[in-house]
mmCIF file of the N, C-alpha and C atoms, coordinates in Angstrom:
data_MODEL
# 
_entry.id   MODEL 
# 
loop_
_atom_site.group_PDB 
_atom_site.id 
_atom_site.type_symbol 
_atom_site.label_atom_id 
_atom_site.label_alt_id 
_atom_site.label_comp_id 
_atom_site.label_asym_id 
_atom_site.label_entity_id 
_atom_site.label_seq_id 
_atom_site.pdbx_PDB_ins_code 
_atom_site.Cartn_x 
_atom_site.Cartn_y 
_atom_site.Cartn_z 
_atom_site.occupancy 
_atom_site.B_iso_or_equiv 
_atom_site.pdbx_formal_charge 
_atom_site.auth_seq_id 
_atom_site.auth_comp_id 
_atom_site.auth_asym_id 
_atom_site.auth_atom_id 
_atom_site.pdbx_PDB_model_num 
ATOM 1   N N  . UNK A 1 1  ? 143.819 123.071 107.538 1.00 0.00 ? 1  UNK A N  1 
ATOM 2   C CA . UNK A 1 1  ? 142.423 123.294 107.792 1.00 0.00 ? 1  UNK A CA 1 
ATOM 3   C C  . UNK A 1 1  ? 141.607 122.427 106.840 1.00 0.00 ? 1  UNK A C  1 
ATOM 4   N N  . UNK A 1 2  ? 140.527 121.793 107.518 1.00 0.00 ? 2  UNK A N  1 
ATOM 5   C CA . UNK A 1 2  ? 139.703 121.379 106.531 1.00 0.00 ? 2  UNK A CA 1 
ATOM 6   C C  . UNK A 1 2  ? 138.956 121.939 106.064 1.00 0.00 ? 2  UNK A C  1 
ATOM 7   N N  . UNK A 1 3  ? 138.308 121.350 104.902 1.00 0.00 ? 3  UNK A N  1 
ATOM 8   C CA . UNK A 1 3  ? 137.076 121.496 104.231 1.00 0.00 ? 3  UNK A CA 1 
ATOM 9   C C  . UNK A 1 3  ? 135.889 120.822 104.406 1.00 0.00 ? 3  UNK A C  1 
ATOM 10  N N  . UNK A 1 4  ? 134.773 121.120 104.908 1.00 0.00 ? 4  UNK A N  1 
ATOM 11  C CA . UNK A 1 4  ? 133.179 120.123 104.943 1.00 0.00 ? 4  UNK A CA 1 
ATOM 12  C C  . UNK A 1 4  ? 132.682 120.670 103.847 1.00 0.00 ? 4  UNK A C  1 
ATOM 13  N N  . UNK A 1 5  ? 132.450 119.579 102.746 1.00 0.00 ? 5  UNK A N  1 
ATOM 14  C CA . UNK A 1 5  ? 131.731 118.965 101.765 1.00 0.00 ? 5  UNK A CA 1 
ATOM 15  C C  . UNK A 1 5  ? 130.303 118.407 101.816 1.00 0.00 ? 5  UNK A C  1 
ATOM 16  N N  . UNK A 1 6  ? 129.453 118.484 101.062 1.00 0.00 ? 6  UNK A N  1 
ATOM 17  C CA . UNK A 1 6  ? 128.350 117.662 101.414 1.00 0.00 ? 6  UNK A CA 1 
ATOM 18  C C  . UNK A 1 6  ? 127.749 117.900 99.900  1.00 0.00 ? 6  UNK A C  1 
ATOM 19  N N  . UNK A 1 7  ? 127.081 116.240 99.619  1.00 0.00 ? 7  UNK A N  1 
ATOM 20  C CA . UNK A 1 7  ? 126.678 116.471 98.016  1.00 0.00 ? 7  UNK A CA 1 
ATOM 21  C C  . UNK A 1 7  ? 125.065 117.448 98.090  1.00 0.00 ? 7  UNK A C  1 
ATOM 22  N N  . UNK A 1 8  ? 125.714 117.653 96.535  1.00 0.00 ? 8  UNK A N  1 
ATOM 23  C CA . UNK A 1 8  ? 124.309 118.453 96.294  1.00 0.00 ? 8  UNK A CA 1 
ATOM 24  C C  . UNK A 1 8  ? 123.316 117.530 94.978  1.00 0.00 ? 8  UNK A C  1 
ATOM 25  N N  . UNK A 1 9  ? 124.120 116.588 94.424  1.00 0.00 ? 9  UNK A N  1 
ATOM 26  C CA . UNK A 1 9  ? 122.924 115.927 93.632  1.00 0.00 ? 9  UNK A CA 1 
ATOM 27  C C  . UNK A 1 9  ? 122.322 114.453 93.892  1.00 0.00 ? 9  UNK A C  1 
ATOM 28  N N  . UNK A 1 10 ? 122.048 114.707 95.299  1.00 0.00 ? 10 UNK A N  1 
ATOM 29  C CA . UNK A 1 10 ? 121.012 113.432 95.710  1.00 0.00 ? 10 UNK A CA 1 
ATOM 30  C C  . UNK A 1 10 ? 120.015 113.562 95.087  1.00 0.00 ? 10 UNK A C  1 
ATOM 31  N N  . UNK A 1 11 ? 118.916 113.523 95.055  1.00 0.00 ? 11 UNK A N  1 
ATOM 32  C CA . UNK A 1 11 ? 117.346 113.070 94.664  1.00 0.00 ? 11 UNK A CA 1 
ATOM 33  C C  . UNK A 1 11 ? 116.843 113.075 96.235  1.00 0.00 ? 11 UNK A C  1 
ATOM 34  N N  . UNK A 1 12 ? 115.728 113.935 96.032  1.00 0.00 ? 12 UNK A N  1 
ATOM 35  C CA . UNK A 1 12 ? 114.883 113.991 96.677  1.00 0.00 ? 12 UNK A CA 1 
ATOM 36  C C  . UNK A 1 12 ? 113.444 112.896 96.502  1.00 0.00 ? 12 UNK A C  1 
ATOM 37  N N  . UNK A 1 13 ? 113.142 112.603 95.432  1.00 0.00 ? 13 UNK A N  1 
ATOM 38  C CA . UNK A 1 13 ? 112.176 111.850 94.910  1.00 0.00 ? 13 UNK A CA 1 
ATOM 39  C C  . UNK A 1 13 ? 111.827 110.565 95.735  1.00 0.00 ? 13 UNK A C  1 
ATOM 40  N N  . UNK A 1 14 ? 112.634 109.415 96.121  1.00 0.00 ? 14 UNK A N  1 
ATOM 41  C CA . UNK A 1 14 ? 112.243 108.797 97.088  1.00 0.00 ? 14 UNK A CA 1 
ATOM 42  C C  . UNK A 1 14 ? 112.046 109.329 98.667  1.00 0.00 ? 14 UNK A C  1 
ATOM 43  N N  . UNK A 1 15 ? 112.272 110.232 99.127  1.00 0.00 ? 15 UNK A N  1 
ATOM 44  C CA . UNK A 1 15 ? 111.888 110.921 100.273 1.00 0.00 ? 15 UNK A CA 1 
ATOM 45  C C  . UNK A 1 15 ? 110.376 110.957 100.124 1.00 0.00 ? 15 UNK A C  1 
ATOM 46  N N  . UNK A 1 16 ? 110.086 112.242 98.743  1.00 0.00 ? 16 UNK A N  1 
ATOM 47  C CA . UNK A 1 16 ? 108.868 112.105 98.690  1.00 0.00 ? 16 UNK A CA 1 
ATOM 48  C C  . UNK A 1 16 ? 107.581 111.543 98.451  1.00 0.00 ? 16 UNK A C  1 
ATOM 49  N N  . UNK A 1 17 ? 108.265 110.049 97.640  1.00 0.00 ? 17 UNK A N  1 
ATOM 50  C CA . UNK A 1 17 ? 107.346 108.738 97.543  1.00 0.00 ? 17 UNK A CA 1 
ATOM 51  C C  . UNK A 1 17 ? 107.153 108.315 98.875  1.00 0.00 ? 17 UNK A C  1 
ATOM 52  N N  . UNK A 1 18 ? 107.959 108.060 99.401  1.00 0.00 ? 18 UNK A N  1 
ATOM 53  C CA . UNK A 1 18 ? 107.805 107.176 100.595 1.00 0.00 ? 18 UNK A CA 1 
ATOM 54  C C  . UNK A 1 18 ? 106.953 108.237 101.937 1.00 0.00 ? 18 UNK A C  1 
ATOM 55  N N  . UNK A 1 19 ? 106.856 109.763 101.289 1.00 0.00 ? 19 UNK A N  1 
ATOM 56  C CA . UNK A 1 19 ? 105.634 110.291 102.633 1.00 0.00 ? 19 UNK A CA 1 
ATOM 57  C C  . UNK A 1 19 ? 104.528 110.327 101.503 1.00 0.00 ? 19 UNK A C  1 
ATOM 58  N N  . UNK A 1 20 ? 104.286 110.250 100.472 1.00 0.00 ? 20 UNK A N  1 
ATOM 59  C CA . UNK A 1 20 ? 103.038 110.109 99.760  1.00 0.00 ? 20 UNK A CA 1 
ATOM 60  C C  . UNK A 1 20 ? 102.538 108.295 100.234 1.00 0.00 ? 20 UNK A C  1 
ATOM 61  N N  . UNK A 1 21 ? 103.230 107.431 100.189 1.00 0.00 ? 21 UNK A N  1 
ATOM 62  C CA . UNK A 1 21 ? 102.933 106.067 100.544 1.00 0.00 ? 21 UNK A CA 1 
ATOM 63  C C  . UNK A 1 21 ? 102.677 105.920 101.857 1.00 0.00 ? 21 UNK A C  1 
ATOM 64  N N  . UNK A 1 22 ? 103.247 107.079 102.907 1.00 0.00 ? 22 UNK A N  1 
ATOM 65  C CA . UNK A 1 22 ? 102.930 107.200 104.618 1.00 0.00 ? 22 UNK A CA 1 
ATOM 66  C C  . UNK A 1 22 ? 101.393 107.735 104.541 1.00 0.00 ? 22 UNK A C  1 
ATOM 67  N N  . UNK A 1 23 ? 101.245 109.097 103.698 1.00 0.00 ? 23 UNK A N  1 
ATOM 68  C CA . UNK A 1 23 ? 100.137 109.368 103.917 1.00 0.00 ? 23 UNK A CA 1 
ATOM 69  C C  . UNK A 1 23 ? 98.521  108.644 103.671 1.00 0.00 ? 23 UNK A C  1 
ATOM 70  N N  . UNK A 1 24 ? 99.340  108.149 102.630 1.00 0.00 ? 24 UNK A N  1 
ATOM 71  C CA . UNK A 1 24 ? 97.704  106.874 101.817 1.00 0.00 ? 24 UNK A CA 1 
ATOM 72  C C  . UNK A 1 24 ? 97.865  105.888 102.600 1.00 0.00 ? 24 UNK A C  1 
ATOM 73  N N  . UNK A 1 25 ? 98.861  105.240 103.635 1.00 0.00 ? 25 UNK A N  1 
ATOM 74  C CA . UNK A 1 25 ? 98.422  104.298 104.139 1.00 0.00 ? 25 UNK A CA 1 
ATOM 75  C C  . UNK A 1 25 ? 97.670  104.640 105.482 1.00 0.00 ? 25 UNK A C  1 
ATOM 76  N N  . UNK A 1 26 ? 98.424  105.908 105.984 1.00 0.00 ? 26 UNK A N  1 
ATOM 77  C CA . UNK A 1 26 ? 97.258  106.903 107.135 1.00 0.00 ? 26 UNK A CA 1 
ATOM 78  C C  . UNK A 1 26 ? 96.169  106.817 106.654 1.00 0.00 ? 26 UNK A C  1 
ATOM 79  N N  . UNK A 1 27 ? 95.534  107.368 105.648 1.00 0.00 ? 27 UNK A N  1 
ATOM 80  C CA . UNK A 1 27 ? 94.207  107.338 105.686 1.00 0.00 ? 27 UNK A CA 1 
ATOM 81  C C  . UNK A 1 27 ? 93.388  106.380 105.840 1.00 0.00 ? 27 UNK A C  1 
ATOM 82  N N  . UNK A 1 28 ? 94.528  104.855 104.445 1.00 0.00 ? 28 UNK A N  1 
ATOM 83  C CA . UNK A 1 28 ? 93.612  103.869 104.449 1.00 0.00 ? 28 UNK A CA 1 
ATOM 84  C C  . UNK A 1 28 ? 92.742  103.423 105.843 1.00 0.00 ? 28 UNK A C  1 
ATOM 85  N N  . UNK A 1 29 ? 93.812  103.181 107.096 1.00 0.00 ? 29 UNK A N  1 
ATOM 86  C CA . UNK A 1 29 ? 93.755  102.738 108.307 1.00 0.00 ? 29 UNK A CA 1 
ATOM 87  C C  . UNK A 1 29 ? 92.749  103.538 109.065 1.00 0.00 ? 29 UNK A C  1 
ATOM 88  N N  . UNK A 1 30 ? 92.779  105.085 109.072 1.00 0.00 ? 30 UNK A N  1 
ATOM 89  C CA . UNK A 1 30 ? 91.697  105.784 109.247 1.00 0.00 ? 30 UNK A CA 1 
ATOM 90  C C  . UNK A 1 30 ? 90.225  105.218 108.992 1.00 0.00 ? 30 UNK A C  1 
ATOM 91  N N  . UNK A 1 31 ? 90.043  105.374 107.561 1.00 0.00 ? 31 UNK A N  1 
ATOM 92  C CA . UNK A 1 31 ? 88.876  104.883 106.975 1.00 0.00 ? 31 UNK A CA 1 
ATOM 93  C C  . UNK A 1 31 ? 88.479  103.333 107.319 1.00 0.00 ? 31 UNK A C  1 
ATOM 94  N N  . UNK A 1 32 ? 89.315  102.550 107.556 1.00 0.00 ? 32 UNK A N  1 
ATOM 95  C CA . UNK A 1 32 ? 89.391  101.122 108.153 1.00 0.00 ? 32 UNK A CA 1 
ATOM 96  C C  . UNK A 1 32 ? 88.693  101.329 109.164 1.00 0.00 ? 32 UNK A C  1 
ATOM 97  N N  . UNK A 1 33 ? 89.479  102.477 110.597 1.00 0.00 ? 33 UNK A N  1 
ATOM 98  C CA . UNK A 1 33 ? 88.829  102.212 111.801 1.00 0.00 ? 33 UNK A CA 1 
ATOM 99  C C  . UNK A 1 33 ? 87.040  103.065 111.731 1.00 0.00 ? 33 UNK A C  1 
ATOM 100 N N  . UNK A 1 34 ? 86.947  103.933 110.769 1.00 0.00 ? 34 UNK A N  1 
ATOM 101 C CA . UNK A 1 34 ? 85.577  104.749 110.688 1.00 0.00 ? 34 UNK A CA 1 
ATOM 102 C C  . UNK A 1 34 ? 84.965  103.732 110.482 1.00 0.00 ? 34 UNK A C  1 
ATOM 103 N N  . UNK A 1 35 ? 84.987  102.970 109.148 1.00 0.00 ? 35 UNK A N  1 
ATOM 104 C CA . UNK A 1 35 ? 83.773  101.787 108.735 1.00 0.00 ? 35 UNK A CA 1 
ATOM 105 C C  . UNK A 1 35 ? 83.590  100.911 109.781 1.00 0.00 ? 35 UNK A C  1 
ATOM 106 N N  . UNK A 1 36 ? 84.782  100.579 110.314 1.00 0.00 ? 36 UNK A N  1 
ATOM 107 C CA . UNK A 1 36 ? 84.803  99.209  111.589 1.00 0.00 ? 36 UNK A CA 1 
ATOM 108 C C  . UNK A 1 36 ? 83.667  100.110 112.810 1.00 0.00 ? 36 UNK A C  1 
ATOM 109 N N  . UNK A 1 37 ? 83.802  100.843 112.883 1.00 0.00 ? 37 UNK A N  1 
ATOM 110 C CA . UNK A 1 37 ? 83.634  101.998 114.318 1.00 0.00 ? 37 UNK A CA 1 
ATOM 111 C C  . UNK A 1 37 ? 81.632  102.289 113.851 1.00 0.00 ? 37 UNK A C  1 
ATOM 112 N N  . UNK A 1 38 ? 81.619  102.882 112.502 1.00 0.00 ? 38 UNK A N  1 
ATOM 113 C CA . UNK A 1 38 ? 80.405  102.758 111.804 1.00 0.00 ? 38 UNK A CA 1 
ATOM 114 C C  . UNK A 1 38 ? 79.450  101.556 112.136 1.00 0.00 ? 38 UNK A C  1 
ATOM 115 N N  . UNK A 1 39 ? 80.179  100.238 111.469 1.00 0.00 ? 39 UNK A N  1 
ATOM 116 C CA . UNK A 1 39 ? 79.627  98.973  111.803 1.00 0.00 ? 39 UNK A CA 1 
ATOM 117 C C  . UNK A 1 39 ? 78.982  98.742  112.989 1.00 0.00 ? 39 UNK A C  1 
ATOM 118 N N  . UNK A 1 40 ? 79.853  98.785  114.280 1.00 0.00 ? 40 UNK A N  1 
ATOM 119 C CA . UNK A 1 40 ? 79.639  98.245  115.359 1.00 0.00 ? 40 UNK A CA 1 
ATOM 120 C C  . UNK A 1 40 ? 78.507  99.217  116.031 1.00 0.00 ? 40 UNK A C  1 
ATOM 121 N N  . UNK A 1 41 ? 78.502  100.739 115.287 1.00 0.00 ? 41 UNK A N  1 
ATOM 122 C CA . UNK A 1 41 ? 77.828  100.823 116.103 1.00 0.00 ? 41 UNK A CA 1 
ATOM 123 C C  . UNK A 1 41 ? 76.367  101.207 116.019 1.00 0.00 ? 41 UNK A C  1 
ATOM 124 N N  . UNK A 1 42 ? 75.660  100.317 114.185 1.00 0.00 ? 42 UNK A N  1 
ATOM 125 C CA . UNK A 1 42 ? 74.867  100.128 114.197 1.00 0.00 ? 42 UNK A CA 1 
ATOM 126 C C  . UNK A 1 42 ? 73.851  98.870  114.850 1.00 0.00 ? 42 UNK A C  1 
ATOM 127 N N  . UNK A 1 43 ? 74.614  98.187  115.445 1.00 0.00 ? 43 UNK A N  1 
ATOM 128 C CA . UNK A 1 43 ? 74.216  97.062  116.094 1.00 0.00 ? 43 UNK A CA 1 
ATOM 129 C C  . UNK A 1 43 ? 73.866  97.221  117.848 1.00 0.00 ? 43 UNK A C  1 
ATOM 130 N N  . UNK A 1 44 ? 73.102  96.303  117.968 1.00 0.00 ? 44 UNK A N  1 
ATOM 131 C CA . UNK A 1 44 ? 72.447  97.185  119.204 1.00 0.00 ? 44 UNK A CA 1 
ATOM 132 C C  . UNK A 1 44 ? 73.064  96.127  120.519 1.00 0.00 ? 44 UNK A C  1 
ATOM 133 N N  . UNK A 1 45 ? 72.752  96.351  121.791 1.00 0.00 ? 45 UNK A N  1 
ATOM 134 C CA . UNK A 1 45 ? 73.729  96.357  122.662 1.00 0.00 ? 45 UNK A CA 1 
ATOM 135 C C  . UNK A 1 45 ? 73.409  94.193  122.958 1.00 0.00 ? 45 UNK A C  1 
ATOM 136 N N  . UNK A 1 46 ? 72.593  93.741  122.332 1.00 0.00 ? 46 UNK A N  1 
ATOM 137 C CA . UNK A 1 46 ? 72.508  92.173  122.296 1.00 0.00 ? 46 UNK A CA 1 
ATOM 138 C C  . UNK A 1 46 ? 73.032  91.863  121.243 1.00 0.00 ? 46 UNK A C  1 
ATOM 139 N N  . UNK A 1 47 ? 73.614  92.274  120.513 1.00 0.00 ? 47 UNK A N  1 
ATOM 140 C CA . UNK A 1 47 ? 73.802  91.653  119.052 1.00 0.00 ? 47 UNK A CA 1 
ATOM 141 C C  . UNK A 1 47 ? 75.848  92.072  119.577 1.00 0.00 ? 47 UNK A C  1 
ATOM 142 N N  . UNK A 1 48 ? 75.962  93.027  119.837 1.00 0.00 ? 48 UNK A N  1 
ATOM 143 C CA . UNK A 1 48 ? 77.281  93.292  120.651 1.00 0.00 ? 48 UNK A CA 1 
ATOM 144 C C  . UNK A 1 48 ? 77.579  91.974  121.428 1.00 0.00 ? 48 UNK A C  1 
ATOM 145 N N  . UNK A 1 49 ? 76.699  92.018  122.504 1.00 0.00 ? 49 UNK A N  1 
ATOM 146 C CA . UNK A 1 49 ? 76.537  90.992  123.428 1.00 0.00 ? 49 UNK A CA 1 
ATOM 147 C C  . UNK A 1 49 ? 77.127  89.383  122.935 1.00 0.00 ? 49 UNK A C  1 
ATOM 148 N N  . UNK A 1 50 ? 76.479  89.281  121.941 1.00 0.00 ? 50 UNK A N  1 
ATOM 149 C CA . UNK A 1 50 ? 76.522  87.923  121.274 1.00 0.00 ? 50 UNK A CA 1 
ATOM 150 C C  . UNK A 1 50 ? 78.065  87.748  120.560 1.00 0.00 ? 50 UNK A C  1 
ATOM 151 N N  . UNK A 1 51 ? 78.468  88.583  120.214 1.00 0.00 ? 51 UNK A N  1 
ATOM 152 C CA . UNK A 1 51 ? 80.114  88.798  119.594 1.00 0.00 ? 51 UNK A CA 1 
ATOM 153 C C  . UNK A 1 51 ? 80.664  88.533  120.858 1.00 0.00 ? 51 UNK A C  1 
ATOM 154 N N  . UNK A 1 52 ? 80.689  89.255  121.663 1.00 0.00 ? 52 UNK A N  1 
ATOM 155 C CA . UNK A 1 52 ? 81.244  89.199  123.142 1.00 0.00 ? 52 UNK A CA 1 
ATOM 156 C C  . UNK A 1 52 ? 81.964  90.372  123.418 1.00 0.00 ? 52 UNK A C  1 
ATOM 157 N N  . UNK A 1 53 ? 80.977  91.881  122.789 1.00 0.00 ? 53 UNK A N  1 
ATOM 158 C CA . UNK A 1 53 ? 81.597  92.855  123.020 1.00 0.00 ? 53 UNK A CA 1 
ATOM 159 C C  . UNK A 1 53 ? 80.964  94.006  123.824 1.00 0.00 ? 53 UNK A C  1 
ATOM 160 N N  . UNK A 1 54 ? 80.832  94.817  124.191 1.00 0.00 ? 54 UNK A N  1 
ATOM 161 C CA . UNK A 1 54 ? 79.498  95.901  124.634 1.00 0.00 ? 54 UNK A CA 1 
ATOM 162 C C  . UNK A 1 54 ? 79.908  97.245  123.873 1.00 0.00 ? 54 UNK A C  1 
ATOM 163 N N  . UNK A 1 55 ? 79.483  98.250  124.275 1.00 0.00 ? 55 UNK A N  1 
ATOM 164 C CA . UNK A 1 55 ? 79.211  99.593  123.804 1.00 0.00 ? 55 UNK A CA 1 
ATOM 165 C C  . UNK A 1 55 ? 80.362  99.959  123.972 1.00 0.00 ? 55 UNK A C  1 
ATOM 166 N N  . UNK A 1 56 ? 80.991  99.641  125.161 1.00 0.00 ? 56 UNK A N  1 
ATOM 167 C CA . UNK A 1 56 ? 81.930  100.921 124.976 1.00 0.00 ? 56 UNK A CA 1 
ATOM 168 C C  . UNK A 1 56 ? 83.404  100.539 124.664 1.00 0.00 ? 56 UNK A C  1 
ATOM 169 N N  . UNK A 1 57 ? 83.367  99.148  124.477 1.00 0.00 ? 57 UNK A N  1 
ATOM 170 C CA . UNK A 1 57 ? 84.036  98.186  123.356 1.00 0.00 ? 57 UNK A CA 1 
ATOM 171 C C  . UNK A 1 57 ? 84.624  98.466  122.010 1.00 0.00 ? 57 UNK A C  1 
ATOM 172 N N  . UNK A 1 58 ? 83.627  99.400  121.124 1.00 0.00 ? 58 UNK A N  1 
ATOM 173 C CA . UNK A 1 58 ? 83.382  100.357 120.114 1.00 0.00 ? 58 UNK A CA 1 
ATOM 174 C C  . UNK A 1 58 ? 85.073  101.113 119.929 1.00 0.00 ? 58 UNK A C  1 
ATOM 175 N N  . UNK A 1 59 ? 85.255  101.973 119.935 1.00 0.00 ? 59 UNK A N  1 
ATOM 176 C CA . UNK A 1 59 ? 86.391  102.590 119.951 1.00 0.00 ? 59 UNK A CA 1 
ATOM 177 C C  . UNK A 1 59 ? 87.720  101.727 120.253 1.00 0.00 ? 59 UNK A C  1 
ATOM 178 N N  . UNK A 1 60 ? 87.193  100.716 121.319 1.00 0.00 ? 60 UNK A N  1 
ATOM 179 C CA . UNK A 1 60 ? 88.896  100.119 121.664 1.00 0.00 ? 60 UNK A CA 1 
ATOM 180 C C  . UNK A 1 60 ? 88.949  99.117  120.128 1.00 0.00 ? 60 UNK A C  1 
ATOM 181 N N  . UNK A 1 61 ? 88.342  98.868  120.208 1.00 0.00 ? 61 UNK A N  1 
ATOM 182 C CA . UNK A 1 61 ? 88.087  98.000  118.416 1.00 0.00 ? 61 UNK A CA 1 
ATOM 183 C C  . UNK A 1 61 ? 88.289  98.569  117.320 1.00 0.00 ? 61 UNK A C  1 
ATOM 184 N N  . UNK A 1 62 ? 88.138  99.651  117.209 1.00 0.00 ? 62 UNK A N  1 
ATOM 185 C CA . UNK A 1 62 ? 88.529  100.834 116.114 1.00 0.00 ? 62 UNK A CA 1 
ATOM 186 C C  . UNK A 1 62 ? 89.351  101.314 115.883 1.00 0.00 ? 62 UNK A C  1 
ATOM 187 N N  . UNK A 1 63 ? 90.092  101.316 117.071 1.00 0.00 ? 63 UNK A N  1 
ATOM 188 C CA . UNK A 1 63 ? 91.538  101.602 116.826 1.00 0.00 ? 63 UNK A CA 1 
ATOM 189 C C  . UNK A 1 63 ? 92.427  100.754 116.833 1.00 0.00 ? 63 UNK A C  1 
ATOM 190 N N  . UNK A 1 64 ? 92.411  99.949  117.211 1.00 0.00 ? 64 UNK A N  1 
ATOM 191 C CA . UNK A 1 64 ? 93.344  98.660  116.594 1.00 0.00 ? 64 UNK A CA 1 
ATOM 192 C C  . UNK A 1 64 ? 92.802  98.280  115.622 1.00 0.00 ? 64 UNK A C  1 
ATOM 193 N N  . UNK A 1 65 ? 91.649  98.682  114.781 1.00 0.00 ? 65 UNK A N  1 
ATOM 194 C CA . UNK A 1 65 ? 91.852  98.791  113.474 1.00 0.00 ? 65 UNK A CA 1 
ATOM 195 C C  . UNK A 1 65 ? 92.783  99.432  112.165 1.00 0.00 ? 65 UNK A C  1 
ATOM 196 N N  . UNK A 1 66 ? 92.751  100.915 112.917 1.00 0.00 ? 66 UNK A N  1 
ATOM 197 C CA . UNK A 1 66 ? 93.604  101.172 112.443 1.00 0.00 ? 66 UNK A CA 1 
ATOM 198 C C  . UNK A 1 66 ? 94.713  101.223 112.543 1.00 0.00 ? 66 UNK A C  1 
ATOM 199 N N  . UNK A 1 67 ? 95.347  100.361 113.569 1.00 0.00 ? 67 UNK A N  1 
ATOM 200 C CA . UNK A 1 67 ? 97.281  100.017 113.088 1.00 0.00 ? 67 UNK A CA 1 
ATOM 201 C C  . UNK A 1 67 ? 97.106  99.424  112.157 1.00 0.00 ? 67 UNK A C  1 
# 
C-alpha cells in the first residue's frame, strides 16, 4: 500500500505578492480607463469630431484603456 505525501514547508509568500501585484495593477488600469473616460468626456461632440471619434466612442476607448 502506498503512502500520499505532500510538503508542508512551501511558502506561501510569493502567492501572495503576486495577487497584491494583480490587484495594484487592476486598479492602476481602472483609474487609467476613469481619467481617459473623464477626459473624453469633457470635450464636446466637434472637438470628438476632430479626433475622429463621437460620443458614444467614449467607453469603447476606455476600456481598452484599461487592458
Amino acid at each position: 500500500m502506498a503512502m500520499a505525501t505532500f510538503a508542508t514547508n512551501r511558502t506561501t509568500a510569493g502567492m501572495s505578492a503576486g495577487f497584491v501585484v494583480y490587484i495594484i495593477g487592476a486598479f492602476a488600469a481602472w483609474n487609467d480607463a476613469r481619467i481617459t473616460r473623464n477626459a473624453l468626456s469633457k470635450l464636446s461632440a466637434r472637438e470628438l469630431d476632430d479626433i475622429g471619434l463621437c460620443i458614444s466612442d467614449i467607453d469603447m476607448i476606455a476600456s481598452r484603456t484599461a487592458r
